[in-house]
Structures are given as C-alpha cells and as structure tokens.
C-alpha positions, 0 to 999 in steps of 0.5 A, a space after each residue: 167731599 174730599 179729607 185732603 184738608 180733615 185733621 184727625 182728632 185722633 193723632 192730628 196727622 192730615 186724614 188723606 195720610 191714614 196714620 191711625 186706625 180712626 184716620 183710616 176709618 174715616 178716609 175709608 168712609 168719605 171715599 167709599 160713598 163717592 166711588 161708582 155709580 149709586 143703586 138709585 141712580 141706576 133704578 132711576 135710569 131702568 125706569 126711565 128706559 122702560 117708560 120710553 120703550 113703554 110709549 115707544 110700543 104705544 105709538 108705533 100701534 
C-alpha cells in the first residue's frame, strides 16, 4: 500500500506530505510494514533449509 494518493482528515494535505502529527503517524505506519524482510518469512526459509539438509543427511546413508 502506498499513501501517495491518502488524504489526511486531519488537515487535508496529501499523507506522503506529513504536514501534521496524524499525517506523519500514518506515513510512519503504512511504510514501516513494507521496509525489509518479515520475521516469518525468514523462519518459513530456516525451516525449509533444515528440512532439505535433513533429507540431504537422509539419503546420503
């Protein structure tokens, strides 16, 4: 989700802007949950590696 398009109810100035403190929350809000890579995604990936190295182990004996 981007707040390129959002208006702030708060003061009516484009969010992307940040004019006010509720603009700059919510800005803060919507680009703090797409910066990186999630927690779950990287235990979904940890799982997955040890499950291969599990079978790898397994079929080499």
């Amino acid at each position: 989700m981007s707040c390129e398009h959002l208006i702030c109810a708060q003061c009516a100035g484009p969010v992307a802007e940040g004019r006010c403190p509720t603009c700059r929350d919510a800005r803060a809000h919507i680009h703090h949950e797409t910066h990186g890579v999630s927690i779950q995604l990287i235990l979904v990936a940890l799982v997955v590696l040890a499950l291969l190295a599990l079978a790898a182990t397994h079929l080499a004996h």
